[in-house]
N, C-alpha and C positions, 0 to 999 in steps of 0.2 A: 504493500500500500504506500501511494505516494503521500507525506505530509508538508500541508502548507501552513506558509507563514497566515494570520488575518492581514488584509488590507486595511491604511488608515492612512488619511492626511496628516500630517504634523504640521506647522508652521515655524521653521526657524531661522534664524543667520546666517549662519555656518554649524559645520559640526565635524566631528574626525568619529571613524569608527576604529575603534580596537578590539581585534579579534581576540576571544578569549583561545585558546589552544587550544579546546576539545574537540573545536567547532570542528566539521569536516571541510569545508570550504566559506572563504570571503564573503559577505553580500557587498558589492559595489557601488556605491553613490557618491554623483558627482559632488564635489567638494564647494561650498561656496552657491549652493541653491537655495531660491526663497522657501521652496518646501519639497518634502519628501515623500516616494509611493515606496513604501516597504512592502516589498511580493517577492518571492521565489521558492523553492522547494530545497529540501535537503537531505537525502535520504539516510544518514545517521545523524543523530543529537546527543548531546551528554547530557546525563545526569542533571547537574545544575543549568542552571540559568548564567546564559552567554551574558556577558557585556558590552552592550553598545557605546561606546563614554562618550559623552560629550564634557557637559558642568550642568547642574541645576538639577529642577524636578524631575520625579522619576515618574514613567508612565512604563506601562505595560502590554507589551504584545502578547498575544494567546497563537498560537500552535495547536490549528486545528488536526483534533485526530477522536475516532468513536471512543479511542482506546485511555487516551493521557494530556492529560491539559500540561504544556508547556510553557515556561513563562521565561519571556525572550526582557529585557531593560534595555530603552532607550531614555539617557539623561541628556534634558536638554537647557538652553541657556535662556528659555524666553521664559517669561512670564504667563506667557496667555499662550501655557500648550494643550494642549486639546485632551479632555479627560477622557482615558483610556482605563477601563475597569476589569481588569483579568478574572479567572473565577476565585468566588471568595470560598478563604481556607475553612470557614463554616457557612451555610447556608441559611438555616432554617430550623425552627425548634428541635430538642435531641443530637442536634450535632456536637461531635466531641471530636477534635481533631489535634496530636502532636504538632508541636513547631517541624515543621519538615527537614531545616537543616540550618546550619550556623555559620555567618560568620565571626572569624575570630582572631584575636590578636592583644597581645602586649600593652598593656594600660600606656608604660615605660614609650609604645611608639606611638600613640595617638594623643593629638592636639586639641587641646578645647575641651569644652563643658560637655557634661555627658549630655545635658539637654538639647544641648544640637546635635550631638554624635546621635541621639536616639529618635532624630526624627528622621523622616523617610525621604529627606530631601540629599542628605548625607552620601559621604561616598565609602564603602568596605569592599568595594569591587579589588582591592590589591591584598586582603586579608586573607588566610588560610580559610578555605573553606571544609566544614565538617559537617558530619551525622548529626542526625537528631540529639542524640545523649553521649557522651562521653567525657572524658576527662580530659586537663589541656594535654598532657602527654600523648593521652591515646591522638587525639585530635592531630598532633604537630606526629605522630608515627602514620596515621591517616596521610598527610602533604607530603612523607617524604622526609623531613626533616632531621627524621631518625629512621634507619633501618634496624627491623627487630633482629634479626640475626644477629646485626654486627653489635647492637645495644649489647643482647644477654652473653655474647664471648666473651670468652676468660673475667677479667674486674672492669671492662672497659664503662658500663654504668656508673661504676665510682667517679669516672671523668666527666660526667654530664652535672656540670654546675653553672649556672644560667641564674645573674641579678634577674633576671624578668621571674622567676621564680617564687621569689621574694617580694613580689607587690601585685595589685587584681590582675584579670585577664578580662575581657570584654566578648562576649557573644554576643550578635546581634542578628538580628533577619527584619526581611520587609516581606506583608504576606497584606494580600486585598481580601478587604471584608467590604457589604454591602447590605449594612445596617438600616433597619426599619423601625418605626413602632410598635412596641409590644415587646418587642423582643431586648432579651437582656444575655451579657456577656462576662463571664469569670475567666477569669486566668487559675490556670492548677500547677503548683510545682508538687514534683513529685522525689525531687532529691536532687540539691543542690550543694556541695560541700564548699568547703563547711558554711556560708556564709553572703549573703550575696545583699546589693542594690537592683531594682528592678525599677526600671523605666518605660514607659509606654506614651512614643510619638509627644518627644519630650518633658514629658510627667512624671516624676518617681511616684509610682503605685505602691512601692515596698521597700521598707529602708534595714538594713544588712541585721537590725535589731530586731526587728518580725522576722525576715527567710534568715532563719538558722538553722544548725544541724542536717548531716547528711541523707536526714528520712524527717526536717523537716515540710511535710505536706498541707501546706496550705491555700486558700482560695483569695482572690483578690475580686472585688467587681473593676470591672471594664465599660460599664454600658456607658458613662459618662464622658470614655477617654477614647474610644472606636470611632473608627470615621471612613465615610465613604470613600473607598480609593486603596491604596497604599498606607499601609499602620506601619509604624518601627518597633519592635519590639527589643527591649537591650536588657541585656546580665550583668550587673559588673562583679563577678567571681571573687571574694578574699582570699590571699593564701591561707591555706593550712597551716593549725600548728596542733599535734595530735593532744599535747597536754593541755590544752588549753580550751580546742574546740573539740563538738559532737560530730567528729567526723568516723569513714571507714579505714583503721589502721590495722597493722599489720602485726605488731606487737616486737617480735623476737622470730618470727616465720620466716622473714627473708629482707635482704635491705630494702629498707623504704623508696620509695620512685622519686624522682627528683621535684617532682610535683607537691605530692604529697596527698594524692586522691584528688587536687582540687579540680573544680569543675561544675558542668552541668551535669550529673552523670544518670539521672534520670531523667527521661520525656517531660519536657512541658506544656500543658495541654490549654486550649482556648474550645468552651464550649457556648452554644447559645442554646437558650429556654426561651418561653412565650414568658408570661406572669409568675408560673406557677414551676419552681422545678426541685429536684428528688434525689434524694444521694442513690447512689449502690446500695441494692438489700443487706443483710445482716439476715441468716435465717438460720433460725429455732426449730429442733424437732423433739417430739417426745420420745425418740427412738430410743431403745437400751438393749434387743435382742433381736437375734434373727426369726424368731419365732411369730413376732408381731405380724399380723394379719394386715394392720392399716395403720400410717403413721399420719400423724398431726402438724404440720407445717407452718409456724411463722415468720409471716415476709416483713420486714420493719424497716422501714424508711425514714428520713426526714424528708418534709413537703415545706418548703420555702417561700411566702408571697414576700416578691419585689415588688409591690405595688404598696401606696397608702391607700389602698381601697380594700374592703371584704373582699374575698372569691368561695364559691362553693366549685369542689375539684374533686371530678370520677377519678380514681385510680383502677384500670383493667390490667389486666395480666393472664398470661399462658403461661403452665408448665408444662413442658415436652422431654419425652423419651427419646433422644432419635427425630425422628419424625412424627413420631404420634403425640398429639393432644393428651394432658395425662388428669387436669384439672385445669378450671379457669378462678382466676381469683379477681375480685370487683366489689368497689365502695364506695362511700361518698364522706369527701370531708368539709368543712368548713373551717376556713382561714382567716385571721383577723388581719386589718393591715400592720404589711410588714414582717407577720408570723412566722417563727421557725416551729415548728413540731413532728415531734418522731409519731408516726402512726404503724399500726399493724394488723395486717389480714391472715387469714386462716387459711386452709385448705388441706383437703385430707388423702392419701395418695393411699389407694387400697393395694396389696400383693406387692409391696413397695421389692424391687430388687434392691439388695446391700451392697454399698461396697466396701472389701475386702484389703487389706496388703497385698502386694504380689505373693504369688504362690497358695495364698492362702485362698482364694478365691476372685471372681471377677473386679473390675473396675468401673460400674456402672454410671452415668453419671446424668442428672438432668439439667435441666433451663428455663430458667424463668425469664421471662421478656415482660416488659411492663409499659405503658402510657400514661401520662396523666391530660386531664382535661378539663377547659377550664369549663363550667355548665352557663353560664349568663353572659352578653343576651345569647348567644348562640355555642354550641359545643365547636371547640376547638382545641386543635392539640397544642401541650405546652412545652414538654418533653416527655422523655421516652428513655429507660434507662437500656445502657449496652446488655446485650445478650450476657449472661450472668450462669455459669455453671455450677451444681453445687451434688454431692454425695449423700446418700442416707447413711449413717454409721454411727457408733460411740466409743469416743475414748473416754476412760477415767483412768485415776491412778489414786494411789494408797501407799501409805508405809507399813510395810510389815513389821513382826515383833522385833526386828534388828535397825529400825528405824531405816531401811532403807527403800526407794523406792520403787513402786511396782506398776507398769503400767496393764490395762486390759483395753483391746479392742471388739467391741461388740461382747461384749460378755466373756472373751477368752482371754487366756492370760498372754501377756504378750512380751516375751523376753527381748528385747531393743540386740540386735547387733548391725552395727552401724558404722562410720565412720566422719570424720570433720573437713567441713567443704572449705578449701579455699579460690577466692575468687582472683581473677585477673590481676596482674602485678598493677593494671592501668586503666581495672574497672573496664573493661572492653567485657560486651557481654553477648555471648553467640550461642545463638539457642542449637543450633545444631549441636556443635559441639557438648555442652551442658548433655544434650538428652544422650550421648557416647557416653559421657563420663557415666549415667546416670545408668546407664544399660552397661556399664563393666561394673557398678555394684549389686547390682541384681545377678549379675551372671557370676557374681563371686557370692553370694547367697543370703547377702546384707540385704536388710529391712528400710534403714534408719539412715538418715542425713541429717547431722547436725551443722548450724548454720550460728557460729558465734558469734554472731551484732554486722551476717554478711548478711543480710536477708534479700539480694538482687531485687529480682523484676518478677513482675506478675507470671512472666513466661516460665518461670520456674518451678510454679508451684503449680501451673498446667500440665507443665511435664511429669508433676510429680502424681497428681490426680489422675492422669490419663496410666501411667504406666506401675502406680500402688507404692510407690516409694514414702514414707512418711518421715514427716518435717520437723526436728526439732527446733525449733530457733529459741532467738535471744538477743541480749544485749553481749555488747563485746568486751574483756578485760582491761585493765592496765592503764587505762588515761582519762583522758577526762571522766568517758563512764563509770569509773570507778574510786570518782573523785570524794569519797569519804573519808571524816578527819580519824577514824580505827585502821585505812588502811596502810599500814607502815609502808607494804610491799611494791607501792606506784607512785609515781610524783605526780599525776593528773591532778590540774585547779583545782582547789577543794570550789563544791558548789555555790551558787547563790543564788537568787530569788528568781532569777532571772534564768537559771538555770533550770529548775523546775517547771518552769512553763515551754521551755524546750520540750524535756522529756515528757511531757504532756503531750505537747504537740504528735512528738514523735511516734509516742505508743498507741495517739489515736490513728495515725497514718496506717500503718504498719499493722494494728490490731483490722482495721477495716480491709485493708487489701488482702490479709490472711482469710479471714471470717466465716468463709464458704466453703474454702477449701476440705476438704474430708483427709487430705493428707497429711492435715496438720496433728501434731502430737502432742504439744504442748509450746509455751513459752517459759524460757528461762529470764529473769528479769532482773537477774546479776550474774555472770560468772564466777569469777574466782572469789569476788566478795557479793556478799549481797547489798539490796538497796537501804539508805534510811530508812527511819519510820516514815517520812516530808515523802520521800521518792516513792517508798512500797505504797501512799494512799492516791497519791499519782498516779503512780501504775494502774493498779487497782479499778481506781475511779473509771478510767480512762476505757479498760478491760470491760467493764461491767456495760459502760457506753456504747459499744460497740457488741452487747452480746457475745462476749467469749464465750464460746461453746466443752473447750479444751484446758487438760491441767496447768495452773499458774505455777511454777515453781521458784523459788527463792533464789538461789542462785544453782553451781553447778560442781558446788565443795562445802563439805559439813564445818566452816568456819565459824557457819554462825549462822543467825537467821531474825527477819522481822518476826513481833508477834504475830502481826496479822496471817501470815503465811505457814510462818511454824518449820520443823527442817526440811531441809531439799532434800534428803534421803539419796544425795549424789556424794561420793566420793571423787575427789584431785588431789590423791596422794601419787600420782606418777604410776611407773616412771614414764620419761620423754626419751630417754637414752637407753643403750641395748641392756639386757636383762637377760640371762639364760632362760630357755623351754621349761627346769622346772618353776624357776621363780613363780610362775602361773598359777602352779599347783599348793601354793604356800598358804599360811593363813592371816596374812601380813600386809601394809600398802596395801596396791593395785592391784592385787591375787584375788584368782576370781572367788571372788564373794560378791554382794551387794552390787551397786551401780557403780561403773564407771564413768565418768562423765568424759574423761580424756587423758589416753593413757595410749601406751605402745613401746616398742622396744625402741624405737627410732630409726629404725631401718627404713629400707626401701631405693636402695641402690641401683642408678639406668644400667643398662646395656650398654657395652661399649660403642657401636655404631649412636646413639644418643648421648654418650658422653662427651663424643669428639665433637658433637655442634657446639657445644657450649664453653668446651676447656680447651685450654693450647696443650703443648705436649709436654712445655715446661708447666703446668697445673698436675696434668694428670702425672709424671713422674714424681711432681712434689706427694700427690692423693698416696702412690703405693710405696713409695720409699721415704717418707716424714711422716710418721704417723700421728704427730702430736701437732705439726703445724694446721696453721690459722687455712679455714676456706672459703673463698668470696661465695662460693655457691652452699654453703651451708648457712646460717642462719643470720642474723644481724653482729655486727663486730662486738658488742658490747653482750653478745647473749652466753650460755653456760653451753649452749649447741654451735658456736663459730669451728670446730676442729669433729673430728672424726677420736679421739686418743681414747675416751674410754671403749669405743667399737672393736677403735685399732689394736687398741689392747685384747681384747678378748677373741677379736681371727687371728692375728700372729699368733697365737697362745692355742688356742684351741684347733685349728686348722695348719698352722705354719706359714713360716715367712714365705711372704710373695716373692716370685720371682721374675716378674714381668708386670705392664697393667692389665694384660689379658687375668694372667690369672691370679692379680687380686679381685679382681673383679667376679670371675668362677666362683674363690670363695666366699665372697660378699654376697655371690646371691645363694649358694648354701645356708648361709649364716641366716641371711633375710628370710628363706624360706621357712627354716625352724623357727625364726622368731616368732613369724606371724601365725604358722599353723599351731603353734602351742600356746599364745594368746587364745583364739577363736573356738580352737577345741576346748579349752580347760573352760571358758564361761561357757560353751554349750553342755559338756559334762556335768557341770556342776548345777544347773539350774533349776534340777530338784534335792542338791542338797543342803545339810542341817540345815549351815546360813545358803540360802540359793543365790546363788548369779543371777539376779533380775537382767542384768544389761551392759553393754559395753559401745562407749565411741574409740574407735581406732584413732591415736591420731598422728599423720592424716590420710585423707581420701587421695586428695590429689594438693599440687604445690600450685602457687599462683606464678613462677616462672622456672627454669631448668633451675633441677635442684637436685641434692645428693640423698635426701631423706624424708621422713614424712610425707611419704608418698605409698601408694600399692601401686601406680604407673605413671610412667613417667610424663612429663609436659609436653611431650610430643604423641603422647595418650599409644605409646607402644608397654605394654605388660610386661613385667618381670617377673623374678621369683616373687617377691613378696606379697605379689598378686594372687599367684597361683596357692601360694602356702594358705593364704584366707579363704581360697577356694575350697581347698579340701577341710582346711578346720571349720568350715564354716556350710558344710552338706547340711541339706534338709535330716538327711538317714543317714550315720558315718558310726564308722567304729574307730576308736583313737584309744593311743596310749597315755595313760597316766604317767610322766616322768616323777612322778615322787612316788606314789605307791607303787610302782611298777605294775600297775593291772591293766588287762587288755585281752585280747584274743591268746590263745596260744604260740609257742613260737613252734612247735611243731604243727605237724599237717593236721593235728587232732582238731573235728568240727566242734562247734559251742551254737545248738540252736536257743534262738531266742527269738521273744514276739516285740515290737516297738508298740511301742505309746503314743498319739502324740501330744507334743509339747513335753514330752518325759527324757530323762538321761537315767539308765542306770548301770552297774559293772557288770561287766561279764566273766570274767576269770580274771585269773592270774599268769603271768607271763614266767611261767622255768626257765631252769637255764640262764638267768641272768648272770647270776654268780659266776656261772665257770667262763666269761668272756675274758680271752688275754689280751685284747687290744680293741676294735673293732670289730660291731656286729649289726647286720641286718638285721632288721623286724620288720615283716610282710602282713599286713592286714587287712582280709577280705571282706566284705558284706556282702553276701548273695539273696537274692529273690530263691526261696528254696524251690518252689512252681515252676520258675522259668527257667531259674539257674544264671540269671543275667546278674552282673556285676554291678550292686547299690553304690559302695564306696571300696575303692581301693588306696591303699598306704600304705608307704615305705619311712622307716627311721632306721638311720645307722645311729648307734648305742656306744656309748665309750664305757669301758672296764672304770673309769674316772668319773666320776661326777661332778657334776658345777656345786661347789658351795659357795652359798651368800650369807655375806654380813649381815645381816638383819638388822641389826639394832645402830647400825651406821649408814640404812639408809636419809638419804634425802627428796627432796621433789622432786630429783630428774631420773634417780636411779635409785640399785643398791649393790654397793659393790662385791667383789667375787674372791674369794680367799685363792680358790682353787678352780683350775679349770678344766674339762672335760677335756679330752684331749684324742682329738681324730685324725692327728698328724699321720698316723700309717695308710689313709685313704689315700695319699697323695703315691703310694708305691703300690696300689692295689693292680695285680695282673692287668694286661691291656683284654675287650672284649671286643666280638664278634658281631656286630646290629646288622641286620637286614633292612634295610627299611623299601616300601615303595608306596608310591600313591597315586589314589586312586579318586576319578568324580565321582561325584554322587548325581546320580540322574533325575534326580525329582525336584521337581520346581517347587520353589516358594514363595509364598507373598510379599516378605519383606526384599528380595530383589540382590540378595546376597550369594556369592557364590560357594559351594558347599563341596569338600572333600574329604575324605579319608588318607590319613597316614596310618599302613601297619608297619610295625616294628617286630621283628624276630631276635631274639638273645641267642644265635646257635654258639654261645661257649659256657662254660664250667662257672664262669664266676660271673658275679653282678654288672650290670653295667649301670655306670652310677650318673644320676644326675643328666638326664638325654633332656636338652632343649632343644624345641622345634621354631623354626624363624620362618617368617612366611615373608620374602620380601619380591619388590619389583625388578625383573629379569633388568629392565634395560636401565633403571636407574640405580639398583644395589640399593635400595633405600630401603627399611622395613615397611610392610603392609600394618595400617593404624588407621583406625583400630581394625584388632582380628579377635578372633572370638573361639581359641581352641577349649576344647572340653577336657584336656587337662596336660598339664606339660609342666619340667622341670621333674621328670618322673624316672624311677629307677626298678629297670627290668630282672628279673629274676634268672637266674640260670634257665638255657632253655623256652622263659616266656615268650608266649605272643602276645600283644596290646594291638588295638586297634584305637587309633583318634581323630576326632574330627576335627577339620577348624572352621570357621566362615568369615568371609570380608568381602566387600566389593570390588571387585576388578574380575579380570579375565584370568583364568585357570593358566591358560594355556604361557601368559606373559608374565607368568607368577614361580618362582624356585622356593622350593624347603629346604633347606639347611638342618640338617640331623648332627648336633655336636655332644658331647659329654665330657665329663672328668676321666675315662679311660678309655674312650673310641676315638678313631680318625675320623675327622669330621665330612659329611656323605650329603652331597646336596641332586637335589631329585627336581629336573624341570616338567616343569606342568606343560611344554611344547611336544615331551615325549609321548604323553599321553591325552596327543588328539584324536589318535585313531580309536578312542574308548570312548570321548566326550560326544 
């Protein structure tokens, strides 16, 4: 299809045009004409709006197309140019529309008063142009200005130090509205860090003392400040300063960005209403079991007149399954002038479908859609609330007789094993990506996403709804939020008055956007310390406002607690740093018992193909032969995690001195593997006993840039061991070894039947034979379907004649240190083995659009083959496939076994190689090109 420019006269002087770069070709006009025919066609366009410059007012050409309103700037230098009205960025009552996109730049380079910078006569046409929502860093990695590759190598981010850093940034855009009577106009920030000026077509609407905090969301009226044509709308950003402002930091996880989150880093939205308009439901149900025949549904709104006059106002509503009608909901209110009030209708949904957790059952979900109306003299519409998805389900939660706590969904008990999300080093927020990560914790057999004071975007808690992930969130540690005069452990501003109406603000934001949601699990409303009394009625208040449906909890460590709340029933006794398999098994710190709220060995070591993006070779030689020195890619310089020494100490020791970075790396992911699989198994084991394992957050999920630790995969979202180890301790149905009691399956061929429970752990035997080990031993443990004879869970432990002893009573918050250590140095000499491997398609189509193989692998020798990783990467670029999705790998074959594995990713089979390596095979790579004549 051909697109054209609209035709229009101008009248001007003179004028120059300046092509902006995207454009695909010139439009040409004579120079020095009384007026101008703007007409021609062009068959590409970018993204943004081109620049025509001249000097002066700005008018607007439209790019006719059925598909995309285009909006072309011609500035021109007369007075009397001809009013040109592009389509407006809202229309008509129920319209809600994000700013579409930003210009941006350096307070440091722009002249003049914000009040002429923010009227629409103004010129930003030489500013970096940006997204809707981002931060200034993401923004200037957006232009160019940084490349991410070159930013995250080696320490090169330490070099980025930029005075413009250090004082506002300025976002602005010009957007046509075409304002009428009746109709009225809000401005919505939805997270601006920390701090901002807002301006509208010369006016400050909002001074940096109202838009505060980074999940400060708030509304502005606009009706008085809109205007026919061209509106300016401008930001003026504060820098960050984490102790001081409510912004999103990063703690001790990784160096802070040179920004410092600041930004616009959520959408800001301009909506219009008639008279009468309606926040986002808030909905109530009486649910408590799946047994319920018919659930009771409350929709609760605020209904707003902008008017000094009475309105009498229908409110109608559909809720839908899918496509079908499921109830209608319909009322009549009456408004005083001016009136704010929350109202609430019923409705009753018979054979309601539940939603479930993944695994546990479906993810069913409905929609309520709503109108309001105003009734006198005539019905008309006022607004209209956005399509609104929401869950039938119930959480609660309790403390057990060990004061710790326990959550149930739907009436069933619900053991949390989870993990800690962390976000973008730059606040960049990509839902595709999110729903990957989101799908390698599900596919590692996690429940739970805890979310420490990150609480992103709406789109995240859709993903989590659609796909049964549930959400723990919170506030975040360490700095301002934690600005209480009991807490010694952070220098954040102690609060003030003015503080408090922040965190009001905030938790109403943020409780609202949650609300519906069915994947929410709770709110933590302190971390590591809890809130004051001032804060916890805050909260509270704020909570109750908003219909929280979900448990409130105090903070996310038994330091203490408000009355009103009472204990969090979470444990943050550690550790953050590596820990031996059995420490799990202990009844001490972090050992499973009770809730863990954040805790992990600290592992989670890339791959070497993933380590060289990020590290030089002077890094990586310092990583395997410095054990004790400092790592830029480790955690913040001032943190107790900036080095590797206590890890390093325990694989030199345990495993032996590296002798290359290949293969500290080999035994880093050994190490990672036992970390994580004797975490996940010991709180799955334990969760019927004396004291039960309620719950565990790993931490973490993933890192917000390449990183050496707190991770299960790495930033370039390729899996490692430590992925795989949570895989297998973390089976729906697994049989695992106890390393402190030594109980388990047999270590002979002798079977052990047994029935499962579920939600139940209980022992099976006892492991013989341990005793007579002189160095190194295997332990093979199978779980069979006795019917089919198909393999539930399979696992391998090599065992040292040595045990790990820990100090106990010298531990600390990150760890606890190791007297003595196990000691599996003779692996490193274990006979060389024999692997067969080949692979093979799988023929059967699937809907997700992934392509699906089998690897088998054959053991034809006498002894083990230890430690077989499978890599699935790109034939013609050596790159690894990420994400890939094997069903189980970092696995260790038995004399003689066969295994069979699958993997899935998208790409072509055939442009795809497996790489089969180990700790005592030649490593065997198998092209998916060999095997087209099977595909």
């Amino acid at each position: 299809m051909a697109l054209h420019w609209t035709s229009f006269n101008v009248k001007i002087s003179k004028f120059l045009i300046v092509m902006d770069q995207t454009l695909s070709r010139p439009y040409v006009t004579p120079n020095g004409s009384s007026s101008a025919h703007l007409t021609g066609e062009t068959p590409c366009l970018p993204r943004f709006p081109s620049q025509l410059v001249l000097a002066g007012q700005v008018v607007r050409a439209i790019l006719q197309t059925r598909q995309l309103p285009y909006y072309g700037r011609i500035i021109l230098d007369s007075a009397d140019a001809a009013n040109v009205v592009s389509n407006p960025l809202v229309a008509s009552a129920g319209d809600v529309a994000a700013i579409p996109g930003w210009y941006l730049q350096s307070a440091l380079k722009v002249p003049g008063e914000l009040s002429v910078l923010s009227s629409p006569a103004a010129d930003s046409s030489s500013w970096y142009r940006v997204s809707s929502r981002g931060t200034v860093m993401a923004g200037l990695l957006e232009n160019g200005v940084y490349n991410e590759t070159e930013l995250f190598f080696s320490d090169n981010m330490e070099s980025v130090s930029d005075i413009s850093f250090r004082s506002p940034w300025i976002y602005r855009e010009v957007f046509s509205m075409s304002p009428s009577n009746g109709q009225y106009f809000t401005l919505k920030t939805h997270g601006i860090t920390p701090k901002a000026d807002i301006y509208l077509n010369g006016i400050l609407i909002a001074t940096s003392d109202q838009q505060q905090g980074s999940y400060g969301g708030l509304q502005y009226s606009l009706t008085n400040y809109i205007q026919t044509g061209d509106n300016c709308i401008l930001v003026r950003v504060f820098p960050t300063n984490y102790l001081r402002d409510f912004a999103m930091g990063f703690v001790d996880w990784n160096p802070y960005p040179a920004d410092n989150g600041t930004g616009v880093w959520r959408n800001v939205e301009i909506s219009q209403t008639g008279s009468i308009s309606m926040s986002p439901f808030r909905i109530v149900t009486d649910f408590t079991k799946p047994t319920t025949e018919a659930v009771n549904i409350t929709f609760r709104t605020e209904l707003s007149n902008h008017e000094p006059k009475a309105h009498r106002v229908k409110l109608n509503g559909t809720v839908t399954r899918g496509s079908s009608a499921i109830a209608q909901i319909s009322d009549i209110f009456d408004l005083k002038p001016n009136e704010r009030k929350t109202v609430s209708i019923e409705a009753i949904v018979r054979n309601p479908d539940i939603w479930w957790p993944a695994c546990w059952g479906e993810q069913p979900l409905y929609t309520i859609q709503a109108h309001t109306f105003i009734q006198e003299p005539r019905e008309l519409l006022s607004d209209r609330c956005r399509s609104q998805q929401f869950g039938i389900r119930h959480v609660s939660s309790n403390l057990n007789g060990f004061n710790d706590t326990e959550f149930t969904v739907n009436g069933e008990p619900f053991q949390v094993i989870g993990a800690g999300y962390g976000p973008d080093i730059f606040l960049r927020f990509d839902k595709d990506r999110v729903e990957k990560m989101l799908t390698y914790l599900l596919d590692m057999g996690m429940n739970t996403l805890r979310l420490e004071g990150k609480q992103e975007h709406p789109e995240l808690y859709e993903l989590a709804d659609r796909m049964g992930v549930m959400i723990l969130a919170g506030w975040e540690c360490c700095d301002k939020w934690e600005g209480w005069e009991y807490n010694e452990d952070a220098d954040g501003v102690k609060w003030d008055d003015q503080d408090y109406r922040i965190a009001r603000t905030s938790m109403l934001h943020e409780a609202e956007m949650m609300q519906a949601h069915p994947s929410m699990l709770g709110f933590l409303v302190g971390s590591d310390y809890w809130p004051d009394d001032q804060a916890t009625e805050v909260y509270l208040d704020a909570l109750r406002y908003m219909d929280w449906p979900n448990p409130i909890i105090a903070s996310a460590s038994m330091r203490g607690y408000p009355e009103a709340l009472g204990p969090s029933g979470m444990k943050m006794d550690g550790p953050y740093d590596w820990v031996p398999p059995n420490y799990w098994y202990g009844n001490k710190e972090g050992a499973a018992f009770g809730f863990g709220s954040e805790l992990g060995a600290g592992v989670g070591t890339p791959e070497t193909r993933s380590l060289k993006k990020f590290m030089s070779d002077d890094n990586l030689k310092t990583m395997w032969t410095q054990p004790d020195a400092h790592l830029y890619h480790m955690s913040r310089y001032d943190s107790h995690f900036y080095d590797r020494s206590i890890y390093n100490k325990a694989l030199h020791s345990r495993y032996g001195e590296p002798v290359s970075v290949d293969d500290y790396v080999l035994k880093s992911q050994m190490a990672d593997y036992e970390a994580t699989r004797a975490q996940y198994e010991a709180y799955s084991t334990r969760k019927n006993a004396t004291r039960p394992a309620t719950g565990l957050i790993y931490w973490m999920l993933n890192s917000a840039w390449p990183n050496l630790h707190w991770q299960l995969f790495d930033y370039y979202l390729s899996p490692m061991a430590a992925y795989f180890g949570t895989k297998v301790g973390a089976r729906m149905e697994h049989v695992a070894y106890d390393y402190e009691s030594r109980s388990g399956n047999k270590l002979s061929s002798t079977e052990a039947n047994i029935k499962t429970t579920p939600n139940f752990a209980k022992p099976v035997t006892s492991v013989d034979a341990i005793d007579t080990i002189q160095d190194v031993a295997f332990l093979r443990l199978v779980l069979r379907d006795p019917k089919s004879n198909l393999i539930i869970s399979r696992n391998v432990y090599w065992i040292s004649q040595t045990r790990d002893v820990l100090d106990w009573p010298k531990s600390n918050f990150f760890t606890t240190p190791v007297t003595t250590f196990a000691n599996y140095t003779k692996l490193q000499s274990l006979a060389a083995a024999n692997v067969k491997p080949s692979l093979h398609p799988e023929r059967s189509s699937f809907a997700d659009g992934l392509t699906r193989a089998e690897v088998h692998l054959e053991n034809e020798s006498e002894v083990p083959a230890l430690f077989l990783r499978l890599n699935a990467i790109y034939a013609s670029e050596q790159a690894e496939i990420a994400p890939v999705y094997w069903s189980d790998n970092y696995i260790t074959l038995w004399p003689k076994e066969k295994l069979c594995l699958t993997v899935a990713f998208r790409g072509n089979l055939q442009e795809t190689i497996v790489e089969v390596s180990g700790q005592n095979i030649k490593t065997v790579t198998l092209k998916g090109a060999d095997m087209q004549h099977l595909i």
